[in-house]
Structure formats: C-alpha cells, structure tokens
KETILUM-748529 format. One record per residue (C-alpha): residue in one letter; x, y, z. Coordinates in steps of 0.2 Angstrom, whole numbers, padded with zeros to 4 digits, always signed. Example, Ala and Ser with C-alpha at 12.3 -4.5 7.8 and 13.67 -1.06 7.14 Angstrom:
# residues 2
A+0062-0022+0039;S+0068-0005+0036;
***
This chain:
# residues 307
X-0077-0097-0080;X-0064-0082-0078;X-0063-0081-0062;X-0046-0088-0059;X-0039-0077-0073;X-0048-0063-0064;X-0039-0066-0045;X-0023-0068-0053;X-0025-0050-0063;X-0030-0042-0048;X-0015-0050-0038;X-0006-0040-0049;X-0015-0022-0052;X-0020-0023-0032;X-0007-0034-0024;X-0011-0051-0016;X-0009-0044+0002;X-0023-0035-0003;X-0036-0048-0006;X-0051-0046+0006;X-0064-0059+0001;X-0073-0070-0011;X-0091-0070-0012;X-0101-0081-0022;X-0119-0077-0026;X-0132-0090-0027;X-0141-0088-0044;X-0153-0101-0043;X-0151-0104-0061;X-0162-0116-0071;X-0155-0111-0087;X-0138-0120-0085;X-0134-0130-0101;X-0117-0139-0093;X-0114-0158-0098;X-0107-0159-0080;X-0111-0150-0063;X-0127-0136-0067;X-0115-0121-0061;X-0129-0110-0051;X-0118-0097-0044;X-0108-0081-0047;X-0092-0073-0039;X-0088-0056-0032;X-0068-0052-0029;X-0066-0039-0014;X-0050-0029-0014;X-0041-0015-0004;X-0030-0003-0011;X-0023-0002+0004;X-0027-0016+0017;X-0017-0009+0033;X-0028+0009+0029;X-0044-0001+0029;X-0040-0010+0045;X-0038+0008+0052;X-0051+0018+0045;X-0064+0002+0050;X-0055-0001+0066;X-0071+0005+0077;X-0085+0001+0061;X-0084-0013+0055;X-0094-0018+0038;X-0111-0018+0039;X-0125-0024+0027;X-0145-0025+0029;X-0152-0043+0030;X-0157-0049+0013;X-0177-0051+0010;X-0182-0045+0027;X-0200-0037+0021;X-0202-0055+0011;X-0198-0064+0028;X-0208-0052+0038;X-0223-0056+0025;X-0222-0075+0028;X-0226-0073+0046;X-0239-0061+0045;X-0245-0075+0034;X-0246-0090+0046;X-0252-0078+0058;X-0266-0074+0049;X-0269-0093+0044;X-0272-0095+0065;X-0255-0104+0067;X-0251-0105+0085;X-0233-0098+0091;X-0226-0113+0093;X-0231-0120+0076;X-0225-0105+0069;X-0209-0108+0075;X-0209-0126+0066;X-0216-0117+0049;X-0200-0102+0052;X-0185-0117+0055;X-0191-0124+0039;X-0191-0108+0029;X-0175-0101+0034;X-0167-0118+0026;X-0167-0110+0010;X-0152-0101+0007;X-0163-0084+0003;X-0168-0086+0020;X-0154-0090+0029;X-0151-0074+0035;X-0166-0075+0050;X-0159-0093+0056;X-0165-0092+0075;X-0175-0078+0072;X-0190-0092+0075;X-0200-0082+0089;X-0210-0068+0094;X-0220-0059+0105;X-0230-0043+0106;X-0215-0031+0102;X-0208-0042+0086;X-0199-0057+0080;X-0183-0061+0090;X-0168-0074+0094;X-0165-0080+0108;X-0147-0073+0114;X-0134-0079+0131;X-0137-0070+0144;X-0121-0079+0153;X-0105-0083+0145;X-0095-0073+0158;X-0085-0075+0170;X-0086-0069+0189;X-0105-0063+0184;X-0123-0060+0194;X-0124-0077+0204;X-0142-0073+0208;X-0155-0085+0204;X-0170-0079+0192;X-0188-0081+0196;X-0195-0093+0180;X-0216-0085+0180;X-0218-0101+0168;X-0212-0112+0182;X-0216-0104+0199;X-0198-0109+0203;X-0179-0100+0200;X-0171-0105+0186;X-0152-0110+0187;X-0139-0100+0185;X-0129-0101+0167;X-0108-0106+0171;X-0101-0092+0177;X-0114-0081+0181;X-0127-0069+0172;X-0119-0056+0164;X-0132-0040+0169;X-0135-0034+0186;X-0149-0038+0196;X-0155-0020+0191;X-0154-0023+0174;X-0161-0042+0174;X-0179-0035+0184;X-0177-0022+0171;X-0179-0035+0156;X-0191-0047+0162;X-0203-0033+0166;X-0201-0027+0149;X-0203-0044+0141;X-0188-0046+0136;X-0182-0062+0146;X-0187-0080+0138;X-0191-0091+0147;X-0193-0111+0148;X-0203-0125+0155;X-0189-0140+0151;X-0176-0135+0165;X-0167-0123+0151;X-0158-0109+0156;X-0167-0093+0151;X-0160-0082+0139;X-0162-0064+0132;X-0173-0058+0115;X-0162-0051+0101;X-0177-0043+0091;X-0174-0044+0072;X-0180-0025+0071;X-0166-0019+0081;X-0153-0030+0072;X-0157-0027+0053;X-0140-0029+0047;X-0124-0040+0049;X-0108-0042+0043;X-0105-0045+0025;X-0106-0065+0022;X-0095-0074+0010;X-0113-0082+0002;X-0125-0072+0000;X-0144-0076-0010;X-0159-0066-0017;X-0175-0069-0028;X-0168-0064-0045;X-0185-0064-0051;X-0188-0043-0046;X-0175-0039-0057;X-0184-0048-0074;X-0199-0039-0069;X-0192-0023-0067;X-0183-0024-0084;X-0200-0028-0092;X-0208-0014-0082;X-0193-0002-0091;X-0196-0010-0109;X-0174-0011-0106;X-0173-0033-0114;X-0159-0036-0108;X-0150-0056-0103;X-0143-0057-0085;X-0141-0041-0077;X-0133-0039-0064;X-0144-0041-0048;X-0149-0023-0041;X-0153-0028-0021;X-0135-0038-0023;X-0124-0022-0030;X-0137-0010-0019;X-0128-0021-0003;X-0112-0023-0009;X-0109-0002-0014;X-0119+0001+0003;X-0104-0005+0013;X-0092+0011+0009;X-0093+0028+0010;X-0106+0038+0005;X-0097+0050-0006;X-0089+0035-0014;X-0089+0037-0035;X-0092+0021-0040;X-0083+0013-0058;X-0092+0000-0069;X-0081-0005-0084;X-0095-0018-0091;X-0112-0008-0087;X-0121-0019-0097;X-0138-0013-0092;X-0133+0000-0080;X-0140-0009-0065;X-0123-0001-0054;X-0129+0015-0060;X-0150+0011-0053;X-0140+0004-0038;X-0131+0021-0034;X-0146+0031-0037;X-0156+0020-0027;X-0145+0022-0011;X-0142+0040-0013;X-0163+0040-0011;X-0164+0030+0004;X-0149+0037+0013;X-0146+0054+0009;X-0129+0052-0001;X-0120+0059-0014;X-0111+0044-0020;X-0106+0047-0040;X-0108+0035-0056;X-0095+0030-0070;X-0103+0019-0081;X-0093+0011-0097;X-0101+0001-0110;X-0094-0002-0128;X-0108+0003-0141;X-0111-0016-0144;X-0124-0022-0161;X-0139-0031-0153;X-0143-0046-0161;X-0156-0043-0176;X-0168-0059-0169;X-0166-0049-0147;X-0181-0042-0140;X-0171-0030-0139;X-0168-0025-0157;X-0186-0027-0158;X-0189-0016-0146;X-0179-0001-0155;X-0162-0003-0146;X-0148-0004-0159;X-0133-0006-0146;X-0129-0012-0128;X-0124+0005-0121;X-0144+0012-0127;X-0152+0000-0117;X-0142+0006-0101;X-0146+0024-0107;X-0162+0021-0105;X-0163+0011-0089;X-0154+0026-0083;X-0169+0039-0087;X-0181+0028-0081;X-0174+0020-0066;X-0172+0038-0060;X-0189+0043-0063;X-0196+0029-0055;X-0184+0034-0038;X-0190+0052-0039;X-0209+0044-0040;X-0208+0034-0026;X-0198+0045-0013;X-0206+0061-0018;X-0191+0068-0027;X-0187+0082-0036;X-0174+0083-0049;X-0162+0095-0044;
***
C-alpha cells in the first residue's frame, strides 16, 4: 500500500536519476481480505547511489541471477521420464508447466537429449555468413540455409553435429543449435519474479521462529547474490531476520564474506501469537533465534565449522 510513498522518499534520499527497477514478486496469496482486486504481489525498489558508477563497474558483467526452481523443474521431468512419457509428449507436458509464472523461467527449455535439457537457439541471424548447406540425418537431404548465412564455420558446424548439439527437423524447418539449461543456469534479473512461498512456512516451523510473512529467503538470497561479495548488507525492518539466513546462506555456497546489519525494534508479541506461546516476548527474539539456528543448520549441511 506504501509503495508510492516509498518511490517518492527514495527520489529524494537517492535521486530520481538513480532509480534502477521495480520488481514485483508474485506472492500467490490466498489470504487477501480486499473488497476489490485480491492484491497477490509484492514490490522491490532498486536504486544506485551512483548510477554512471554502476554502469562503469558493470560495463563488462552485467547482473546475473540463477534461474528460480531449477532442482523443482528438473524433478518434474525426471518425473514423466520415469512415468515412460516419450520425448515428444514430454515436450507437450514441459510447455504446459512452464505456463505458471513459478515456471516461467525454462520457457523453451522443452527438449532433451542424452546430455541434458535444452532450447533450441539461431544459428543464423547474421549477415555475410557460412552459405553452405547442412546435411539433415532426419531427412537424408540438406537443409536450407537460414537469411543470411550460418553463423559458424564449416569447421565448427561438423564439429556440433558430431557432438549432438545441432537439432534437427523433419517439417522443412531450419535447424538450429541446443542452448543446454546446465550450461545457462542464470539470467539477467527480471522485473517479475515468482517462488513457492510454501519452503519458507516449513522452515519457520522446523526453527520453532511463528512468525506472519517473512520475507522469502530464495527471493532476498537472489536479489543480495547480484552485488559484490564483500557487500555489508542493511535491514532496517528485520522482522524475522530472513536477510540475515540469506547472507549466511550465500556466503556458504560461494565462499564470501559478505556482512549483516540487522535492525528490529523490541516489538510486544501479541498475548493470543504462537509466538507468545511459544516463549518469545518480542519481534527482535524471534529473529535472534532464527539467527542461531539458521546458522547451524548452514554449518550442518555444508560441513562447516564455526570459526
């Protein structure tokens, strides 16, 4: 509901030039109590201190985040594959799944072979290129040539087809190279972004840490994974301290030393919470305690020691 009056204050603390994005998080919220539109998504405001400096530092790496729910996607088609689903129905099945915006990451990435699941990518789109025909082994005939030309050698073409790495049709298509998933695993950041909140409501369980909307660790685990990895990262509404689990969580995975603030005002639970029940007096407790466990639980399961 804030989110105007939020733009507008960093306008002025940042500088308008500065703004970068808006991204809106799909919540998938059945909870909405509106008398109008059931509001089921979230915002995140991206600023620069400095926008020009950004540009520069970024001019030759651009942003980068991992695809959201790969291992859940991955799962689903090791799924049909063991239900006997042939390749081509699992094609179908994989253009219906990736409609759901938690999906929508892998839309194309519909095939596979031996080595992994792929998209088909151009292998024209230039101008002046390789005018040579290419044998289709699904045809017994050359293919056409795309506008313009192929844009590999003939060195490098015989090179991809004997790896398996040319697709080829049987409708008069033009064929076309495999972009493998496993070697694309992330993307630029994208303006809507989605996730299965339900991880997050089993992990506060697991914790004993009752707390109402957290914030969604894989969400602030991508957005913090952009920058730097000696980045101190500030929270002034810690709530539950999911930044806090996010920072700790990157640091194990990637090996850096990025630093926590967290800021919570001692806030009274409410006598009837499960939290109360559960022996937490205020807000800043629960993320205390989140804290100790989430950290033990990293150390666990990477083989950690504390240090």
């Amino acid at each position: 509901n804030e989110v105007d009056n939020l733009k507008k204050i960093c306008n002025e603390v940042f500088g308008e030039d500065n703004f970068i994005a808006c991204i809106v998080r799909n919540t998938n919220s059945s909870k909405n109590q509106s008398l109008f539109v059931s509001v089921s998504h979230e915002y995140c405001l991206i600023y620069s201190k400095n926008l020009d400096v950004l540009k520069n530092k970024h001019s030759d790496s651009k942003w980068s985040v991992p695809k959201n729910n790969t291992d859940e996607y991955i799962k689903r088609v090791r799924q049909l594959e063991k239900e006997g689903l042939t390749k081509e129905q699992i094609t179908e099945e994989l253009k219906t799944l990736t409609k759901y915006p938690r999906f929508i990451d892998f839309t194309n990435y519909w095939y596979f072979d031996e080595r992994g699941l792929y998209r088909k990518g151009d292998l024209g789109g230039v101008k002046n290129g390789n005018m040579t025909p290419l044998f289709n082994p699904l045809t017994g005939c050359e293919d056409s040539v795309p506008p313009g030309g192929y844009r590999y050698s003939n060195e490098k073409l015989t090179e991809l087809v004997k790896e398996n790495r040319i697709h080829f049709h049987t409708d008069g298509s033009l064929p076309v190279i495999k972009r493998y998933l496993h070697e694309n695993m992330e993307q630029r950041p994208k303006s809507i972004m989605s996730d299965d909140q339900r991880p997050d409501y089993a992990l506060m369980q697991e914790f004993n840490t009752p707390f109402d909307n957290p914030k969604q660790l894989s969400f602030m685990t991508r957005i913090i994974s952009i920058f730097d990895k000696d980045s101190v990262v500030l929270d002034f509404f810690s709530g539950s301290a999911t930044t806090a689990h996010a920072v700790m969580q990157l640091n194990a995975e990637d090996g850096g030393s990025r630093k926590f603030i967290m800021v919570q005002l001692p806030e009274p639970t409410n006598e009837n919470s499960e939290a109360y029940k559960a022996g937490y007096m205020n807000i800043c407790e629960i993320g205390k305690e989140r804290i100790r466990r989430a950290g033990e639980k990293i150390k666990e399961e990477k083989g950690l020691e504390a240090m």
